[in-house]
N, C-alpha and C positions, 0 to 999 in steps of 0.2 A: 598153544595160545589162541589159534584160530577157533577152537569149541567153544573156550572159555569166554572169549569178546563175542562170541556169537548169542552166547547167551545171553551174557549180561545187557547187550544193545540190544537183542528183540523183547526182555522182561523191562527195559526200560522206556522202549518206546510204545509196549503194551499197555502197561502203567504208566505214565508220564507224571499223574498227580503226588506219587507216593517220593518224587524225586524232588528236591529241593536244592536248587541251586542258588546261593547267594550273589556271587561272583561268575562270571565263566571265566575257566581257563584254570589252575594257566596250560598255556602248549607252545610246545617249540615246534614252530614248521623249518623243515628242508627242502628248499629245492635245490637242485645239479645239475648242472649241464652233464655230457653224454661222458664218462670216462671218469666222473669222481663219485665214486663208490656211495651210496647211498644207504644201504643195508647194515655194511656191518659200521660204518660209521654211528649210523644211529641206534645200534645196540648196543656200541663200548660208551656210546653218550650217556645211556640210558643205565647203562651199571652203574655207573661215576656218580652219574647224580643220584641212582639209592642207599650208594654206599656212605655220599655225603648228606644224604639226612637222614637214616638209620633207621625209617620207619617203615616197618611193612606193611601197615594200615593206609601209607599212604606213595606206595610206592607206582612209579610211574612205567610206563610201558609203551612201546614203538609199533606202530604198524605202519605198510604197506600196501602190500595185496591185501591184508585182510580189508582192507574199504573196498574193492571189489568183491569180496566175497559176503561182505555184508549186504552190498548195493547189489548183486545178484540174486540172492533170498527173497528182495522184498519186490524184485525182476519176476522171479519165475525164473532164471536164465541160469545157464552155467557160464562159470567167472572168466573163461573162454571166451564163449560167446560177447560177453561184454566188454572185454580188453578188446578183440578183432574190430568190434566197433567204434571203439574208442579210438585206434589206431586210423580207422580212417580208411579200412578195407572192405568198405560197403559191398562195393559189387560184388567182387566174387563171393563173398563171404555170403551176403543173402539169396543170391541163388544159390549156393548151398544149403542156407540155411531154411529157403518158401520150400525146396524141395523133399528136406527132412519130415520123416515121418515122427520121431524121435521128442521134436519140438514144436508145442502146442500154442507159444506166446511171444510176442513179438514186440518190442518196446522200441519207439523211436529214439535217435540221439539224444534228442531231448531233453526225452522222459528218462532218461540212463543218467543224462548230466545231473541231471534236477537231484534224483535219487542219489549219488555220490555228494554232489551238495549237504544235504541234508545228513547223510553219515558222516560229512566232515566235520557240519557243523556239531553234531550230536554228541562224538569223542572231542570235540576242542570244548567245546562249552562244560562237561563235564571233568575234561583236565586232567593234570597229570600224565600228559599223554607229547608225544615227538611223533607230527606227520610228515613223512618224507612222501614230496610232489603233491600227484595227485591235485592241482592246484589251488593245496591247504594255504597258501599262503595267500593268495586271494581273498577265497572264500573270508578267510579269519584276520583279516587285515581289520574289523573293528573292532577285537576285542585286548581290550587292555593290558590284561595279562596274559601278553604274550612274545616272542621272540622269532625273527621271522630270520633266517641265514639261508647262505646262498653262496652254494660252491662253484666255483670258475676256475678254468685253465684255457692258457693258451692252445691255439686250434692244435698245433704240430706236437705238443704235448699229449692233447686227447687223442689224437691221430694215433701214437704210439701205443698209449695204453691198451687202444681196441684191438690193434693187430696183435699184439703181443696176449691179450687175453682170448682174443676169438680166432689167433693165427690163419690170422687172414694180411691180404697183402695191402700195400699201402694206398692203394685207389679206393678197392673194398672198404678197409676202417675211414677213407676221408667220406665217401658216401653215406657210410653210417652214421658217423660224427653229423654233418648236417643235415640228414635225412632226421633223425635223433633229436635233435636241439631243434630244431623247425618245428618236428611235432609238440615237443613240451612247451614251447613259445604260445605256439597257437591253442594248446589245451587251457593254459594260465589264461589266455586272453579271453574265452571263451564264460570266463566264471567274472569278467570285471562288466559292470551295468552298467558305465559309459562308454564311448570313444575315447575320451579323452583320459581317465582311467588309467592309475601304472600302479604296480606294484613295486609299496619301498619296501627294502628289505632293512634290519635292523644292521647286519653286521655280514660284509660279503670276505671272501676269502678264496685267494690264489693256491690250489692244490697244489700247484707245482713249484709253490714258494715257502707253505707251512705244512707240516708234516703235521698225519691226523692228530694227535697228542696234543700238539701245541695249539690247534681250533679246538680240540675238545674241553683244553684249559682255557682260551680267553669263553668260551662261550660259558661253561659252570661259573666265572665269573660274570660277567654279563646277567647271569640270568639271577645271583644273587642281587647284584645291583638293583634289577628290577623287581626282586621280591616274589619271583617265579618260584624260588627253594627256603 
């Protein structure tokens, strides 16, 4: 899927004229806090909802990483590179990185934000599309047809899920847990143009209270409601 969006985002952002958008959207963003799965939830979303409008002209699709691998392309960078950045491991990461022979181009945070910006905006406004993080729901908090969700659990909930997934102990998963959420906080914040600025979310949801199924039924509802399907 990674080739295929690759293409179709650099033949459209080469051409921009030959693209005609009436509406943007629609798009479902995700964000999670640290422990509710992200990935495969938003690709049993994304089956649901092809299977429920039966069109494969107009069928929708999830990314991820691929926004960094897109926003890496128009970087010069590897999708590496730009995640370390993103994460906020400046130092050691760019003395590794001034001292690389390997690596010709150097793009400040920025210029990294900016550029993911714009690929989020690029797949939201063209539509059909579910962006998990990435702070898609920001960015795309003006456009109408859209759906913004937002998964939460209790801390000692998350706590377990990480130990239990990355069998690590229980100090370890609680560090991760807010070392984790900290960061995606602050990356969401970093896309709003005021202070004073928050992101509503359309429809929040306690993981550790509704099993994926039952979010992925109110939200196909939901998004009929709003004329998204």
């Amino acid at each position: 899927m990674e080739n295929n969006l690759l293409i179709k985002y650099m033949s459209e952002r080469i051409r921009p004229e030959t693209i005609k958008i009436v509406e943007p959207g629609p798009v479902i963003t995700i964000s999670r806090e640290c422990g509710c799965s992200g990935r495969l939830f938003a690709e049993k979303l994304t089956e649901q909802i092809n299977n429920k409008i039966n069109n494969p002209a107009k069928n929708w699709k999830w990314v991820n990483k691929e926004i960094l691998c897109l926003a890496s392309k128009e970087l010069k960078m590897n999708p590496n590179q730009v995640k370390h950045l993103l994460k906020g491991e400046d130092k050691n990461f760019l003395e590794e990185f001034a001292s690389s022979f390997t690596v010709k181009y150097y793009a400040s945070n920025a210029k990294i934000k900016r550029v993911i910006k714009d690929v989020v905006r690029h797949l939201a406004i063209h539509g059909n599309v579910v962006i998990i993080g990435r702070g898609s729901e920001a960015i795309t908090q003006d456009i109408k047809r859209s759906l913004h969700i937002k998964l939460y659990a209790p801390f000692s909930w998350k706590v377990d899920v990480i130990k239990c997934r990355n069998k690590i102990s229980v100090e370890q998963a609680k560090k991760f847990v807010i070392d984790t959420d900290k960061r995606r906080l602050k990356f969401v914040d970093a896309y709003l143009t005021k202070d004073q600025d928050k992101v509503v979310y359309d429809i929040e949801f306690n993981c550790a209270k509704f099993s994926q199924e039952e979010i992925i039924e109110v939200i196909l509802k939901a998004a009929q409601i709003k004329s998204l399907l």
